[in-house]
C-alpha positions in Angstrom: 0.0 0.0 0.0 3.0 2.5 0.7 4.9 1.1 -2.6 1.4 2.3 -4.5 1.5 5.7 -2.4 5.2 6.7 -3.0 4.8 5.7 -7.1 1.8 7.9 -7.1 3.8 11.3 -5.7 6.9 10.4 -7.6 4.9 10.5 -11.1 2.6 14.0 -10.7 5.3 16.4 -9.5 4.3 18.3 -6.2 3.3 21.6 -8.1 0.8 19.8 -10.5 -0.6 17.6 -7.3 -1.1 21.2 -5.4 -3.1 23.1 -7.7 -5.0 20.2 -8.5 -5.5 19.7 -4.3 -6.9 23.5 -4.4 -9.8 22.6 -6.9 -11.0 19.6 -4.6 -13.4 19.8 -1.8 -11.8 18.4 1.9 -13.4 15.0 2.2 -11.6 15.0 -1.3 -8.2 15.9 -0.6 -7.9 13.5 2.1 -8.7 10.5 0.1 -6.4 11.7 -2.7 -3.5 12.5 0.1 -4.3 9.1 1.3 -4.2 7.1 -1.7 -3.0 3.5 -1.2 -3.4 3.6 2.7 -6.1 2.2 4.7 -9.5 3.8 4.8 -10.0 5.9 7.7 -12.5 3.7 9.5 -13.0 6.8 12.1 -16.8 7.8 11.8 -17.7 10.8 10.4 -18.5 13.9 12.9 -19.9 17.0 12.4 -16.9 18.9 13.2 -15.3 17.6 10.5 -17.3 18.2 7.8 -16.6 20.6 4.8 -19.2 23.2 5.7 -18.8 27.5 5.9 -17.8 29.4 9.3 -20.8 30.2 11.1 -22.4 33.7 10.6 -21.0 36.8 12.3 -24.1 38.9 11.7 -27.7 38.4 13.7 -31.1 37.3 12.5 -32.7 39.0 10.1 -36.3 37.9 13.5 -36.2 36.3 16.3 -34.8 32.3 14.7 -32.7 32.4 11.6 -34.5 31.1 8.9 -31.6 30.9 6.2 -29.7 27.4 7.9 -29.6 24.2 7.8 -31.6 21.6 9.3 -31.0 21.3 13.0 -32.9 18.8 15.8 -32.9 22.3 18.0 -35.2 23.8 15.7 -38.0 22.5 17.8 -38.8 24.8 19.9 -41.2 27.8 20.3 -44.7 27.9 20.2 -45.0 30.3 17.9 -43.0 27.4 15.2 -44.7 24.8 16.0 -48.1 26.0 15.6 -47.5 25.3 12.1 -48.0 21.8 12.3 -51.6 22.2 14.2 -52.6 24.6 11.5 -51.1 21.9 8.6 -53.3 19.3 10.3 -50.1 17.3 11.1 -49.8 18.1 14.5 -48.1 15.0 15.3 -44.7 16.5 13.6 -44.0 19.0 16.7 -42.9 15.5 17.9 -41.4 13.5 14.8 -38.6 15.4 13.5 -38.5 15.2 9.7 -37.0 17.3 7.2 -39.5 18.3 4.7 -41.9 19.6 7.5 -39.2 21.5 8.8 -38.5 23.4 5.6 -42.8 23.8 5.2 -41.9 25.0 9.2 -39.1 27.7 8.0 -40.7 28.9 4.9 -44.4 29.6 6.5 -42.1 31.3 9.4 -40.5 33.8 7.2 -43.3 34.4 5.4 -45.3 35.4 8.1 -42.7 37.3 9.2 -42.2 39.5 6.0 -46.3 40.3 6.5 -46.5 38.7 3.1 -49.2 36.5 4.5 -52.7 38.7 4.0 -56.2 38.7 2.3 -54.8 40.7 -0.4 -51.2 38.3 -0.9 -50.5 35.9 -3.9 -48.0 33.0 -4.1 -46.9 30.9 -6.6 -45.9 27.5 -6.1 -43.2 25.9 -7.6 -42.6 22.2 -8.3 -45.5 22.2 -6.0 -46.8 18.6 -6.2 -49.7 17.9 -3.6 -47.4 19.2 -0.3 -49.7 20.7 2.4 -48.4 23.6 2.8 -50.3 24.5 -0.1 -53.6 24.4 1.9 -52.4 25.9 4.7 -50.9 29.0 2.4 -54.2 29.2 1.1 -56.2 29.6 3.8 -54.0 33.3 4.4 -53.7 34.4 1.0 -55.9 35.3 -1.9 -54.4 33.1 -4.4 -52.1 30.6 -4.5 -51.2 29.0 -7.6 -49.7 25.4 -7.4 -47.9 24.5 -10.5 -45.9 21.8 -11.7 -45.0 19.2 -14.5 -48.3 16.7 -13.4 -48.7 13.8 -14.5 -45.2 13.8 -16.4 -41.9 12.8 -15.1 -40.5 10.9 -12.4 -42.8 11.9 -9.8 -45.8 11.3 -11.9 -47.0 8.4 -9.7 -46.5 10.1 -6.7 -46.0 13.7 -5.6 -47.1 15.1 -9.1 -49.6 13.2 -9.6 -52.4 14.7 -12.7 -55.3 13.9 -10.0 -54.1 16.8 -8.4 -55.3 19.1 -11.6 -58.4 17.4 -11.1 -59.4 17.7 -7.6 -56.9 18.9 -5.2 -59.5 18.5 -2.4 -58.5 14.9 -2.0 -54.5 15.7 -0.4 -55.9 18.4 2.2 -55.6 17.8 5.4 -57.4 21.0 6.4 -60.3 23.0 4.8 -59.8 26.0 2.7 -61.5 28.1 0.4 -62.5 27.0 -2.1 -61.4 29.8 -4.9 -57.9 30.5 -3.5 -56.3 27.6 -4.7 -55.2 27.3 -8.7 -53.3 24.5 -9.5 -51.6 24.7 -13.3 -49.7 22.0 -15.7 -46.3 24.1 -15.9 -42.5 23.6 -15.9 -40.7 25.7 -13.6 -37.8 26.3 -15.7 -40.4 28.4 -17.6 -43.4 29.9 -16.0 -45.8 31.5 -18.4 -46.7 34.8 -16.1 -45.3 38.4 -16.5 -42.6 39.8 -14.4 -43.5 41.0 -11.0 -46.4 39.2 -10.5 -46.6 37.9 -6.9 -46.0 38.9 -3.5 -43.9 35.5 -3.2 -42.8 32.3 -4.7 -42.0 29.2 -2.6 -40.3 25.9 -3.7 -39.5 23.3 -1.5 -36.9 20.4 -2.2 -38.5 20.3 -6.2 -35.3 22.7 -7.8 -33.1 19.6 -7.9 -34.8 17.4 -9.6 -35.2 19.8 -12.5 -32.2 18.0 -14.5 -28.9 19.8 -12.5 -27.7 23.0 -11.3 -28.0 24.6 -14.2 -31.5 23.9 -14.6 -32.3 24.6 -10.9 -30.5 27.8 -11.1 -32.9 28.5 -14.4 -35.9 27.9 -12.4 -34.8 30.1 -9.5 -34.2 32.9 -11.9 -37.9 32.6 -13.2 -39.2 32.5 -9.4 -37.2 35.6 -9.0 -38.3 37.2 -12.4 -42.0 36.7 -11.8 -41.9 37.9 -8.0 -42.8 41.5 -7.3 -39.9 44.0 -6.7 -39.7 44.0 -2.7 -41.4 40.4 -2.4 -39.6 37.3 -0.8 -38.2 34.1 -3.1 -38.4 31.4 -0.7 -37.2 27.8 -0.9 -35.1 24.5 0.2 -32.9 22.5 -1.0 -30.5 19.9 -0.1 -27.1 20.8 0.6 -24.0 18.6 0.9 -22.0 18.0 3.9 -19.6 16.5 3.2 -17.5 17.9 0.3 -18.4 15.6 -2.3 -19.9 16.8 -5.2 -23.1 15.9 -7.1 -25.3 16.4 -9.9 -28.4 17.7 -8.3 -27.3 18.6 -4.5 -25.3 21.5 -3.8 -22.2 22.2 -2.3 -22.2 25.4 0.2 -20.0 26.7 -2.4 -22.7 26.3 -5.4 -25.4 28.0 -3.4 -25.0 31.4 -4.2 -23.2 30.3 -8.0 -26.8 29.0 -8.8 -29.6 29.5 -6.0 -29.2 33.8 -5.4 -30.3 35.0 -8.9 -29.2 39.0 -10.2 -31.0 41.1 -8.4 -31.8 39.4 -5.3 -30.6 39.0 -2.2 -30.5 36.7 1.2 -32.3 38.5 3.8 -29.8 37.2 6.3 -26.6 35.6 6.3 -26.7 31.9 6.0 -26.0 29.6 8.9 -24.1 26.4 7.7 -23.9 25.0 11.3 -24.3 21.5 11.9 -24.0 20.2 15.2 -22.8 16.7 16.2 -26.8 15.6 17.5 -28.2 16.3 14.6 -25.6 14.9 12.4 -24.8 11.5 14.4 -28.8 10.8 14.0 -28.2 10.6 9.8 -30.3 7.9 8.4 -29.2 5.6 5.7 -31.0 5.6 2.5 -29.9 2.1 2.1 -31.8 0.6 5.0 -34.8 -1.1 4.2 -36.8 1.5 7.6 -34.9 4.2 5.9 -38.2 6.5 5.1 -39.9 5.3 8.9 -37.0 6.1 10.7 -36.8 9.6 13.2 -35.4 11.9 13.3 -35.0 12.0 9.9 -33.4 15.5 9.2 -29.1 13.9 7.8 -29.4 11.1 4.8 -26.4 9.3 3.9 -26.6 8.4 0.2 -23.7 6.8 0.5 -20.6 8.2 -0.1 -22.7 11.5 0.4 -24.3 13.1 3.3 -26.8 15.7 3.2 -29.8 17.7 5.1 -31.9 20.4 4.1 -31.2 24.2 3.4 -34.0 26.5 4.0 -33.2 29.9 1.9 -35.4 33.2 1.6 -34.1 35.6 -1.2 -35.7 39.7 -1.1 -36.1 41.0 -4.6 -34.6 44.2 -5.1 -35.7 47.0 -7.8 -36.5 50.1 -8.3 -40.1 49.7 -6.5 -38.1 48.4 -3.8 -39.9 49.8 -0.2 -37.6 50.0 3.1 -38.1 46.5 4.1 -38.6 46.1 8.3 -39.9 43.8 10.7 -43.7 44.7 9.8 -43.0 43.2 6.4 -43.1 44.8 2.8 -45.1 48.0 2.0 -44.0 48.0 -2.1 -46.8 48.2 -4.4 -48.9 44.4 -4.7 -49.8 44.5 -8.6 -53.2 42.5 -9.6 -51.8 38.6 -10.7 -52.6 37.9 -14.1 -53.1 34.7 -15.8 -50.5 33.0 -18.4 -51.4 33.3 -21.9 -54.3 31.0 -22.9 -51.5 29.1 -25.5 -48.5 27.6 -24.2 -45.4 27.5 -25.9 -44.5 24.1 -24.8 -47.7 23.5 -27.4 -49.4 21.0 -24.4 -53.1 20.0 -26.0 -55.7 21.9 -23.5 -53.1 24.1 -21.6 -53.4 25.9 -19.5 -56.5 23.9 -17.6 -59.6 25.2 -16.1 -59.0 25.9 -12.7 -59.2 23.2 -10.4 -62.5 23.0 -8.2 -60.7 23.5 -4.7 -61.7 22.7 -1.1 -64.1 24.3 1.0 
C-alpha cells in the first residue's frame, strides 16, 4: 500500500498535485492524500465536515431562517403552531425534514407580513405538499404549478389527479377559490414579471435536470416575484464535500440558488452540530423512510440535510423592508397566456374546483 502511495507522488510532480488539491473539496483531498493507505474507518462527525464558518451577523427575526436543518429547531410555540394549522400536528414530535423546511418557509413568510387577504403565491414544483392548503387559507391566491402527470414523480407527488381535484390531499379546509393548480414547468413559467408577492419551492429545484437547470428555475421565481417580495425555498445541501449532480455544495449555493437582483435576507448559517448529524439515516436501510429523526441522509458516499433559503427581490419599486413586512406596491396577478409555448393539448386547464 506504501509502494502504491510513493509511485503515485513520484509520477505527478508536487506543483501539479497542489493546484490540483486547491480545486478539490476536503473530504476529497484526504482520500487523494491518502491514496493506497487504509480507509480511515473513524466515523464521520460533524466537526469535521466541509461546511462555511458560522455567521457573524444576527437574524434577520427572532430564529434564523436561512440554515440548515438542526434537531434544535424545535422549539417555540409560535413554530410549532405550524404543524396544528397543517393538520399534522403530530410533527411538533417527529422530527422530519421536509416539514421542517414547510416549518421555515411559513415562518419567514409570516414574518415578512407577506401572508394577507390581499397576498398571492406561486408555487413551484408544488406537487400535492400541504403547505399549499395551509398558504391558502392566508392568501388570496395561490397558484400550485408543476409538470403533473409527467416525469418521475408522476406516480406520486405530481400526480395529474391533483389538476383534477386537489381536495383529496388536504388535510385541512380551505376556500374553495384561493387555490389554482396549473400544468407548468418551472424552468419556464408563463406569467409576466413581477407578479406575486412571493414564490416558494421546497426540495422540487433539484430534480429539474442539474444545477444549471435549478438555477434557471430560480431565476424565473425571481423574475416573476414583485420587486420587494420574498423568493423562498429549500434544497439539499452537501455536507460532506463531495460533489453531485443535483445537490449542492455550500460553495454552489450562491453560484446557482441567489439569482441578479436578489438578495438573502440574512446571512446563512451552515452550522451543523454533532446531535443532529450523528442521527443521519441511511437511504440504504430497508426502515430508511420510517425512521426519526429524519433531518441527515447518507446516500452513500454523500451526506446531506436540508437548506431553508429566503431571497428579497430588489428594484426600483423596492420599499424599506422592516420587521412589519413589505409596503411595495402588490400588482393584480394575471393569468399565463391562454396558448402555451410548450404546445401542451388543452393548456393551460380550467381551474381546479378547490376545497371548502
Amino acid at each position: 500500500m506504501q509502494s502504491l502511495q510513493r509511485a503515485y507522488q513520484a509520477l505527478i510532480p508536487e506543483s501539479v498535485r497542489a493546484a490540483f488539491y486547491r480545486a478539490l473539496p476536503g473530504v476529497v483531498k484526504s482520500r487523494v492524500d491518502n491514496l493506497g493507505q487504509q480507509p480511515d474507518e473513524r466515523p464521520l462527525t460533524a466537526s469535521a465536515l466541509s461546511l462555511p464558518r458560522a455567521p457573524i451577523t444576527p437574524a434577520r427575526f427572532s430564529r434564523r431562517v436561512n440554515k440548515l436543518a438542526a434537531e434544535s429547531d424545535w422549539y417555540g410555540e409560535e413554530w410549532l403552531s405550524f404543524f396544528d394549522a397543517l393538520g399534522e400536528p403530530h410533527f411538533r414530535q417527529q422530527k422530519h425534514r421536509k416539514v421542517w423546511e414547510w416549518a421555515q418557509g411559513a415562518y419567514a413568510l409570516e414574518q415578512l407580513g407577506l401572508l394577507h387577504e390581499d397576498a398571492a403565491g406561486l408555487g413551484v414544483g408544488a406537487g400535492k405538499e400541504s403547505i399549499l392548503f395551509y398558504l391558502a387559507n392566508r392568501t388570496r391566491l395561490i397558484v400550485a404549478s408543476d409538470i403533473y402527470g409527467e416525469g418521475v414523480f408522476a406516480n406520486g407527488e405530481a400526480s395529474a389527479s391533483m389538476l383534477a381535484d386537489p381536495r383529496q390531499y388536504a388535510r385541512i379546509p380551505y376556500p374553495r377559490d384561493h387555490l389554482q393548480v396549473m400544468y407548468m414547468d418551472g424552468r419556464s413559467l408563463d406569467f409576466p414579471d413581477d407578479n406575486f408577492d412571493f414564490t416558494f419551492s421546497f426540495s422540487s429545484i433539484e430534480h429539474f435536470g442539474g444545477h444549471e437547470a435549478s438555477a434557471q428555475a430560480v431565476s424565473e421565481m425571481a423574475r416573476v416575484t414583485r420587486p420587494g417580495g420574498a423568493i423562498v425555498m429549500a434544497t439539499e445541501i452537501i455536507l460532506n464535500g463531495i460533489p453531485d449532480d443535483e445537490f449542492f455544495l455550500p460553495e454552489e449555493v450562491e453560484q446557482y440558488l441567489i439569482p441578479s437582483g436578489t438578495r438573502p435576507i440574512e446571512e446563512i448559517d451552515y452550522t451543523m452540530s454533532d446531535k443532529t448529524f450523528k442521527n443521519a439515516v441511511d437511504s440504504a436501510d430497508p426502515d430508511f423512510h420510517r425512521q426519526l429523526p429524519h433531518l441527515v441522509i447518507k446516500r452513500d458516499p454523500i451526506y446531506f440535510t436540508s437548506i431553508s433559503l429566503v431571497l428579497e427581490k430588489r428594484g426600483s419599486g423596492l420599499a424599506a423592508v422592516t420587521r412589519d413586512g413589505f409596503s411595495s406596491p402588490r400588482p393584480a396577478v394575471r393569468q399565463p397566456p391562454g396558448a402555451s409555448s410548450r404546445g401542451r393539448p388543452g393548456w393551460p386547464p380550467a381551474p381546479a374546483a378547490s376545497g371548502g
